[in-house]
N, C-alpha and C positions, 0 to 999 in steps of 0.2 A: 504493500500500500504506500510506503514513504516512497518508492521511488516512481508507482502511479501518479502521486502528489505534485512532486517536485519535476514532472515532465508536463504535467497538465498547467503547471506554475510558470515553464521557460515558455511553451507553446501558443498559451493564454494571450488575444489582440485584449492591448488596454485602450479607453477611449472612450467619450462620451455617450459613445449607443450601448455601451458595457452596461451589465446590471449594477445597481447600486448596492444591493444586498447578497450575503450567501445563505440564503436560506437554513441552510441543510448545516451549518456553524453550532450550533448546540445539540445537533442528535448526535454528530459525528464526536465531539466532544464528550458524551456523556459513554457514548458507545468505547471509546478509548482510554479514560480513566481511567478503568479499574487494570488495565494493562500498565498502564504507568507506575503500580503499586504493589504488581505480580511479585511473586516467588522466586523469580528467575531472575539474575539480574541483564540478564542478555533482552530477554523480552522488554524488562523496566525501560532500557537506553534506548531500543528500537521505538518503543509507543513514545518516549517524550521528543523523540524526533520526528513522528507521525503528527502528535501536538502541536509540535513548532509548525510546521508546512499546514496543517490547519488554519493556524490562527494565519502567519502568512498570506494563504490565500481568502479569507476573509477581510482580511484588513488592504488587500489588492483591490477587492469586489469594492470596497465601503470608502475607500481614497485615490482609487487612480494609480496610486504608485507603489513600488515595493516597496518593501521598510528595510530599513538600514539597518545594519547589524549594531551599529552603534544606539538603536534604540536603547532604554532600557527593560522594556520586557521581556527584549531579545537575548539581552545579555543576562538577564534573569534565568532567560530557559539554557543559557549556555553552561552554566554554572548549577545549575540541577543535574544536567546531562553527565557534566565531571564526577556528581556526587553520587549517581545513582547507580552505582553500580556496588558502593557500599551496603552489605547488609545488618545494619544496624535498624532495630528498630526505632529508638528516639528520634535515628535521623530521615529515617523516613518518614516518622510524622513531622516533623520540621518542611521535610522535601510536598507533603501531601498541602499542608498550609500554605507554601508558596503557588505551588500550582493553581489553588483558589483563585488566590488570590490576584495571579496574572490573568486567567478566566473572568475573574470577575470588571479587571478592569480592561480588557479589549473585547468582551462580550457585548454585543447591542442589547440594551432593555427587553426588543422585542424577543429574545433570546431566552431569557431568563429561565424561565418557564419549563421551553423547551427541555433546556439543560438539564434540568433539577430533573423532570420525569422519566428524562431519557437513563438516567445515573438508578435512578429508584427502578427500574425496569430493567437494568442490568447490575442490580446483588445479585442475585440467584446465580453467584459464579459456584467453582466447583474450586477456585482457590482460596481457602480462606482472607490468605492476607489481601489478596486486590481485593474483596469481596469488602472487607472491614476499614482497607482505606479507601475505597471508591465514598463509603457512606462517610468517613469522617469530612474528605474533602467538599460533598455533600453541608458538613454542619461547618463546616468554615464558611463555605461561597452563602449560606442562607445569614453566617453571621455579620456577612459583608451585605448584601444585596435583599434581605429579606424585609426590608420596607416598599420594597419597590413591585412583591409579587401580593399583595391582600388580595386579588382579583382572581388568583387561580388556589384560594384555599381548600375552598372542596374539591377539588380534584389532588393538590397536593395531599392532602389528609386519606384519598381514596386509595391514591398508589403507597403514599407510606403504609397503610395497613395492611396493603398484597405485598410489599417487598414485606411485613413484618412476618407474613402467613408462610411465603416460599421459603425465607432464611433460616436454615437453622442455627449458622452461626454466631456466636455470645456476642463476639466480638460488633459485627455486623448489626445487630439488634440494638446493644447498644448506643452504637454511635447513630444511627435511626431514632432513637429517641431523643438524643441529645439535639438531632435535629428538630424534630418536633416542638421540642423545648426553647431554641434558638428562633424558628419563627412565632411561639405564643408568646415570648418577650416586646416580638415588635405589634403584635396584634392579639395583645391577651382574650378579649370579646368575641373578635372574629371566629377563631382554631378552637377556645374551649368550646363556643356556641356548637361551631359544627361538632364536637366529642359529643356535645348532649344529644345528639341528634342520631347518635348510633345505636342500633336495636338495645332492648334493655332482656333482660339482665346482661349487662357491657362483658365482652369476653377478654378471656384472659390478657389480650395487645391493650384494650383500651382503657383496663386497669391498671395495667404497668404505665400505660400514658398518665395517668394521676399520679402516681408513687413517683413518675419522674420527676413533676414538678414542686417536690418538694424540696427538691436539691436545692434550688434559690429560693431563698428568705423572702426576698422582696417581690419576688412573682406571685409565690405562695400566697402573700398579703393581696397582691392586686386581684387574684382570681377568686378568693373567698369574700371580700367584695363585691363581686362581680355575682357572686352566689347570692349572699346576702340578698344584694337588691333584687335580683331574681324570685326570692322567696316572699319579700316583701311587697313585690308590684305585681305578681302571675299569681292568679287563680288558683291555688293548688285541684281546685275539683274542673270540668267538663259536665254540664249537663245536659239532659237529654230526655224526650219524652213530651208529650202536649200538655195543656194548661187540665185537662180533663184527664192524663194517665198519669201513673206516679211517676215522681222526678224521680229519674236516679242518676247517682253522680259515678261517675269515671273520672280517674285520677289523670291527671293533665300531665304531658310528658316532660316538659322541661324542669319545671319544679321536683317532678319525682328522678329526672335523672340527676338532679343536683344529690340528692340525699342519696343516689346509687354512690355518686362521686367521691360522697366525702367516707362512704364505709369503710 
C-alpha cells in the first residue's frame, strides 16, 4: 500500500479543477492505526509510513501543494518512524499520543467522525497490542477534538458499545471507556442522556460505563446533578387509560434509568 500511495502521490495532476477534499482521509486513517501499534515492529514502521503518505496526500487534495519535509508534522512522523521500532511499552504509549495528536491537527473537522468510527470498527483485531492502542489513540484524539463531534453522539455511543461486545481484550475495553469518559467531560448531558436511553435492566458494558465515571471527582459531581434535576423536573410515573377507566401509572424511563445508574 505505501508504495501504491506514494506512486498515486508522484502521478497525481495538481490544479485548480483538483478536488478540494480527500474524502476517504479518516476511514483510511482509522483502518491503519491499529497497525501502527502492532506487535511487530516491522509492520509498526511500515503502517507509520502508510500514515505519513496519507496525511500527504490529503493535505495535497486540501492545498494544492506538497508539504515540505520541513513541516512540523512531518518531522513529527519522522521521529516516530526512528522510534518505533523500539518495543517498549511506555514508549509506545508516548508514540500512540503523538500520533493523535498529529491526526488531530491535519485532520479536517469534517473528518472527525469518520475517524473515531472507523478506529471503533476496527478493535476487533486479533493483536492485542494494536487492538489496545488503536483504542487509546482513540481516547487521546476525542481528548483533543471531542468538542467539536456533540453531533455524532449517538452513533459514537452505538459503535463504542459493539467494539465493547466484539472485544474481549482488558486492555482494549479499557481504554474504550476511558474514551467514553473523555467525550462525557466535554458533553456531560448529551453521552449520559443517551446511556439513559439504553434498554433497562443496563447490561453489563453500560454498567461498567457508570463505574467509569467515577474515576473523576469532578465529573462525578457534574453528572449527579444532572441526575438530580432529572428526578426533580421528570415525572417519575407515565399515565394511561381514559377519564372513565382506571388510571394506571407506568414508571417513566429516564427517571427510572437514573436510579438503575446510580445502583
Amino acid at each position: 500500500m505505501e508504495k501504491t500511495l506514494d506512486s498515486y502521490i508522484k502521478s497525481m495532476k495538481i490544479g485548480g479543477e483538483a478536488p478540494s477534499k480527500f474524502h476517504q482521509t479518516g476511514s483510511m486513517l482509522g483502518k491503519v492505526v491499529p497497525r501502527c501499534i502492532d506487535s511487530n515492529a516491522k509492520v509498526r514502521e511500515t503502517c507509520v509510513n502508510i500514515l505519513k503518505k496519507i496525511l500527504e496526500l490529503a493535505c495535497i487534495y486540501e492545498t494544492l501543494t506538497i508539504p515540505e519535509e520541513s513541516a512540523q508534522w512531518m518531522k513529527d512522523l519522522m521521529a516516530i518512524r526512528e522510534k518505533i521500532m523500539v518495543d517498549d511499552c511506555d514508549e509506545i504509549v508516548v508514540i500512540a499520543k503523538q500520533i493523535a495528536n498529529i491526526i488531530a491537527m491535519r485532520l479536517s473537522n469534517q473528518q472527525y467522525v469518520t475517524f473515531s468510527k472507523a478506529l471503533l470498527y476496527n478493535l476487533h483485531d486479533s493483536d492485542a497490542n494494536a487492538s489496545a492502542g488503536a483504542a487509546l489513540v482513540l481516547n487521546f484524539f476525542i481528548k483533543i477534538k471531542g468538542s467539536e463531534i456533540f453531533h455524532a453522539i449517538p452513533d459514537l455511543v452505538k459503535d463504542s458499545f459493539y467494539a465493547l461486545k466484539v472485544c474481549d481484550n482488558a486492555g482494549t475495553r479499557k481504554n474504550i471507556y476511558m474514551a467514553l469518559v473523555s467525550l462525557t467531560k466535554f458533553h456531560p448531558k448529551l453521552v449520559t442522556s443517551e446511556m439513559l436511553l439504553q434498554p433497562l435492566p443496563f447490561d453489563a458494558n453500560v454498567c461498567e460505563y457508570w463505574h467509569s465515571l467515577t474515576s473523576d471527582d469532578a465529573l462525578t459531581g457534574t453528572i449527579l446533578d444532572n441526575f438530580l434535576e432529572i428526578i426533580f423536573e421528570v415525572s417519575p410515573y407515565e399515565t394511561s387509560g381514559s377519564e372513565s377507566e382506571k388510571v394506571q401509572k407506568v414508571l417513566a424511563h429516564q427517571p427510572f434509568s437514573v436510579v438503575c445508574a446510580l445502583k
